[in-house]
C-alpha positions as CSV (number, residue, x, y, z in Angstrom):
1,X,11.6,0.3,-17.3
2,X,8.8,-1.7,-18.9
3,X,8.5,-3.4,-15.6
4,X,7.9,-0.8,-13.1
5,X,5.9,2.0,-15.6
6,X,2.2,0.4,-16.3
7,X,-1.2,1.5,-16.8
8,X,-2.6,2.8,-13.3
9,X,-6.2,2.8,-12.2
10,X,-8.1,5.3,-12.9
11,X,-9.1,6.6,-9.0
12,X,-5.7,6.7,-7.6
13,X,-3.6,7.6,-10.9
14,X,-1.7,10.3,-9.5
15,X,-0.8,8.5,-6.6
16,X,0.3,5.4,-8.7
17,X,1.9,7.4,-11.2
18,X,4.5,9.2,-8.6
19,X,4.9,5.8,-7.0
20,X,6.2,4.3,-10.3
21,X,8.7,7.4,-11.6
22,X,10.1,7.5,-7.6
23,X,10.7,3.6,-8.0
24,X,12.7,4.2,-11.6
25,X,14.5,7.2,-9.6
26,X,15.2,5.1,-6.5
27,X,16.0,2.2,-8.7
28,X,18.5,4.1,-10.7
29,X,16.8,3.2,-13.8
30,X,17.3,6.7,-15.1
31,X,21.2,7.1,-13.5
32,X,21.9,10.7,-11.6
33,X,21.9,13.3,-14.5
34,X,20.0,11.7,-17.2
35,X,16.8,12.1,-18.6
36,X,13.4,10.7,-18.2
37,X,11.3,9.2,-20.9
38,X,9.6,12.0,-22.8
39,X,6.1,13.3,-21.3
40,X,4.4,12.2,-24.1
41,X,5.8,8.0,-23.8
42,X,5.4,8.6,-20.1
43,X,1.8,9.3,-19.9
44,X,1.0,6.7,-22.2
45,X,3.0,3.9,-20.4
46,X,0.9,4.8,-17.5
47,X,-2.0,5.9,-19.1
48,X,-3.2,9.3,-17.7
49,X,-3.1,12.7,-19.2
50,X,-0.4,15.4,-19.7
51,X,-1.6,17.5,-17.1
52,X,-1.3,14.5,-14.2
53,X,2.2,13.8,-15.8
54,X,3.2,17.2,-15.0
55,X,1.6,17.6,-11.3
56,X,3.7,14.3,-10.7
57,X,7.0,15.7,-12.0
58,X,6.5,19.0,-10.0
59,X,5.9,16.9,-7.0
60,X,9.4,15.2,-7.6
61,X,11.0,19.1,-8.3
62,X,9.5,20.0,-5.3
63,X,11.3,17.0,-3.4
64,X,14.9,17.9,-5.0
65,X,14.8,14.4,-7.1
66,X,14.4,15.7,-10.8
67,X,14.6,19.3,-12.5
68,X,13.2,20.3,-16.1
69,X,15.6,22.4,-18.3
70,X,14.0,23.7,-21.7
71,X,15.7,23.8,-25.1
72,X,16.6,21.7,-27.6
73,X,18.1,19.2,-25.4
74,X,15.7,20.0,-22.2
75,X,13.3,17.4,-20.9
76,X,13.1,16.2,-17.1
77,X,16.5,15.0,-15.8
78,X,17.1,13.2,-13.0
79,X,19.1,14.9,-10.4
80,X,22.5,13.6,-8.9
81,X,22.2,13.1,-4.5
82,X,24.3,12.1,-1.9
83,X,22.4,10.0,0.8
84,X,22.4,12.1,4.0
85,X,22.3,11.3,7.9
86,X,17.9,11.8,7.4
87,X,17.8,9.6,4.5
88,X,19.9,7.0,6.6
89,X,17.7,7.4,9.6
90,X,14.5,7.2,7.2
91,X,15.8,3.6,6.0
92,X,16.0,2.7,9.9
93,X,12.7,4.0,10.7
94,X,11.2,2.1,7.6
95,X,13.3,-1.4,8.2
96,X,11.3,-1.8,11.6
97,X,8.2,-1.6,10.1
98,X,6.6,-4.4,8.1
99,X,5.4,-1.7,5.3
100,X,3.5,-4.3,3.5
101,X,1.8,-6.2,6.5
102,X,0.7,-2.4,7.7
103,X,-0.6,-1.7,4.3
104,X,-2.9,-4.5,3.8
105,X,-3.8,-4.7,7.5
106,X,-4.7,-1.7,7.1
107,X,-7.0,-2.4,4.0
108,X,-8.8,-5.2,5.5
109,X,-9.7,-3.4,8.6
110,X,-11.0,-0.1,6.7
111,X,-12.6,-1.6,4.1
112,X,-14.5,-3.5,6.5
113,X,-15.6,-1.1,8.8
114,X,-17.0,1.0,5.7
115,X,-19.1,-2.0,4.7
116,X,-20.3,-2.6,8.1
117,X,-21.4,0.5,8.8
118,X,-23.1,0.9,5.5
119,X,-24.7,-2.6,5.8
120,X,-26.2,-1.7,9.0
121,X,-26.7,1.4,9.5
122,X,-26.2,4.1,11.8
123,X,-28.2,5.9,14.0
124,X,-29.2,9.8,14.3
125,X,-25.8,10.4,16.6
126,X,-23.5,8.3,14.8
127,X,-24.5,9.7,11.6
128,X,-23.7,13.5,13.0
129,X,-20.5,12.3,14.1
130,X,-19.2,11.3,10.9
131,X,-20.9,14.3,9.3
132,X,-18.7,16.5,11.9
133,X,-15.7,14.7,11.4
134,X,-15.5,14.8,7.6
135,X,-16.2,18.9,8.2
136,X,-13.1,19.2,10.3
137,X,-11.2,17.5,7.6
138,X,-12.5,20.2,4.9
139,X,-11.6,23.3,7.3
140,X,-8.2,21.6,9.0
141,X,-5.4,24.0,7.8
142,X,-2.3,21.6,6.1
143,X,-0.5,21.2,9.5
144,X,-3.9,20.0,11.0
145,X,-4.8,17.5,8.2
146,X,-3.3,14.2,9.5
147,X,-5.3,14.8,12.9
148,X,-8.5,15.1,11.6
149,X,-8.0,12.7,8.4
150,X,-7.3,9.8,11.2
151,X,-10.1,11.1,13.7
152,X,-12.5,10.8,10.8
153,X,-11.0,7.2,10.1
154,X,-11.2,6.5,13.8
155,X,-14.6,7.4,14.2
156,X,-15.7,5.5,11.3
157,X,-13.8,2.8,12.9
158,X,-16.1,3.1,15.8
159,X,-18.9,3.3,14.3
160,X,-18.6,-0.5,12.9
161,X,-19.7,-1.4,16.2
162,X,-16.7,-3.8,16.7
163,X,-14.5,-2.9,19.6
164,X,-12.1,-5.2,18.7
165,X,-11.9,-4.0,14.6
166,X,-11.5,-0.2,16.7
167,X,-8.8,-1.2,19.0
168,X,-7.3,-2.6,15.7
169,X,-7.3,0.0,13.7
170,X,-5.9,2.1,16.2
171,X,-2.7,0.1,16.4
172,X,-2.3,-0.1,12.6
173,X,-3.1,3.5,11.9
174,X,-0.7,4.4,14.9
175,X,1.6,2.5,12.6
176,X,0.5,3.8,9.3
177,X,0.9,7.7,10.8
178,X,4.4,7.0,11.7
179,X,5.4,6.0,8.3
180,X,3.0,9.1,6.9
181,X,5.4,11.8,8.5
182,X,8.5,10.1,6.9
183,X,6.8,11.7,3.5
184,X,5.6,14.7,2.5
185,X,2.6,16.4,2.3
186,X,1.4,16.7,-1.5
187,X,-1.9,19.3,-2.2
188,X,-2.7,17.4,-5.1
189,X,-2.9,14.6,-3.0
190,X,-5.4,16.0,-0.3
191,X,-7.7,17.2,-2.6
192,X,-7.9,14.1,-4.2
193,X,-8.5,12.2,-0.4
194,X,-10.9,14.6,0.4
195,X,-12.8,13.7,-2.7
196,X,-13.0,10.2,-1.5
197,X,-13.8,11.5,2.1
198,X,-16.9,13.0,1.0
199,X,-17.7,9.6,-1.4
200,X,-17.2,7.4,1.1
201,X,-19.4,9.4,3.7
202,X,-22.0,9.9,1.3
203,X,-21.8,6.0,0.4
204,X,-22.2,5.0,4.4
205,X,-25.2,7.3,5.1
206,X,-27.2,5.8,2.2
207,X,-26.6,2.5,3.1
208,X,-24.4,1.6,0.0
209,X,-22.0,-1.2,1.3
210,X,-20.7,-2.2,-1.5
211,X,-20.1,1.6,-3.0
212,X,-18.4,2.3,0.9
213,X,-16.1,-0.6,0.2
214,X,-15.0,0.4,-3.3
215,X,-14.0,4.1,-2.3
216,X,-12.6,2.8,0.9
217,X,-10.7,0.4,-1.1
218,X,-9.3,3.0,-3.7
219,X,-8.5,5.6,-0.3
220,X,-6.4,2.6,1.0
221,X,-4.6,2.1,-1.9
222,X,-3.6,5.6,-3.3
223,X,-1.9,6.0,0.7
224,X,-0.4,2.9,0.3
225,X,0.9,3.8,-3.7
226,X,2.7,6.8,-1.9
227,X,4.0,5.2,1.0
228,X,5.3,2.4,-1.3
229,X,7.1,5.1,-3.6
230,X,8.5,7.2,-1.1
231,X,9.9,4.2,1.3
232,X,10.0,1.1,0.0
């Protein structure tokens, strides 16, 4: 246990904190029908609060992996499942993708693109674009989200004024959306990307590269926590 439950950081803590307790339930550290850690040694091994604890463990509830019974001998147990004919095609869909060359791909190219376009600048038009396309992320409905979350990435993308970055980023995100539906889609987790959305625009427009960089960087990383956790 001690080597997959450590401290996360502090922007993408729910992200890394699901990761870690899917790993000990995909690992079968905690065996079909036994019980998790406490909440109270969980969120310290991990280091976040209570509250995040709990968001993390309904997330898992949700997905049919762990249920919470109260009483004297209640806690959050870890629930018994047979692997079905989805779960088998999941692991086919996953084995021909290089998760980990996608991920960090992935990181180079958008971290990049945020500091160039920071660095240098954009003009009247670009600036409205990315303005527009952060807005359609904040009024997509859920079913919508992944469209406009990679149309704002895109145009960002764009807006680096490197075709070659663009054309890119379009393969790995083509790549990176493929593994995205094979998960599901977590509120808790949208709220906190759209949090960084809004950073990480307000970073560009005022020229901060190395602020664009940072947030981009933490974006990157919370996707790639949960994509880790769900499919690795």
């Amino acid at each position: 246990m001690d080597a997959v439950l450590r401290p996360v950081r502090a922007g993408s803590g729910f992200e890394e904190a699901l990761a870690q307790i899917l790993r000990v339930v995909r690992l079968g550290l905690v065996p079909g029908g036994e019980r998790l850690p406490a909440e109270r040694e969980l969120a310290e091994r991990m280091g976040i609060s209570r509250v995040t604890l709990r968001e993390v463990l309904k997330v898992l509830a949700e997905q049919g992996l762990v249920e919470s019974r109260r009483g004297r001998y209640g806690g959050t147990f870890v629930l018994r499942r047979e692997r079905s004919a989805d779960e088998e095609e999941l692991r086919r869909r996953v084995a021909a993708v290089d998760l980990e060359d996608a991920l960090r791909f992935r990181e180079v190219l958008e971290v990049g693109a945020a500091g160039l376009c920071a660095a240098h600048g954009l003009p009247d038009a670009g600036a409205e674009r990315l303005r527009t396309a952060l807005r359609a992320t904040r009024d997509a409905p859920l079913d919508e989200y992944r469209r406009a979350d990679t149309l704002l990435h895109l145009t960002l993308a764009e807006l680096s004024g490197s075709p070659s970055l663009t054309a890119q980023y379009a393969a790995v995100r083509a790549t990176v959306n493929d593994l995205l539906d094979c998960i599901p889609l977590l509120v808790r987790n949208l709220e906190h990307s759209q949090a960084q959305h809004t950073a990480l625009v307000e970073a560009v427009l005022e020229g901060d590269a190395d602020g664009a960089r940072e947030v981009m960087r933490e974006h990157c990383l919370g996707t790639a926590a949960l994509l880790r956790g769900f499919l690795a």
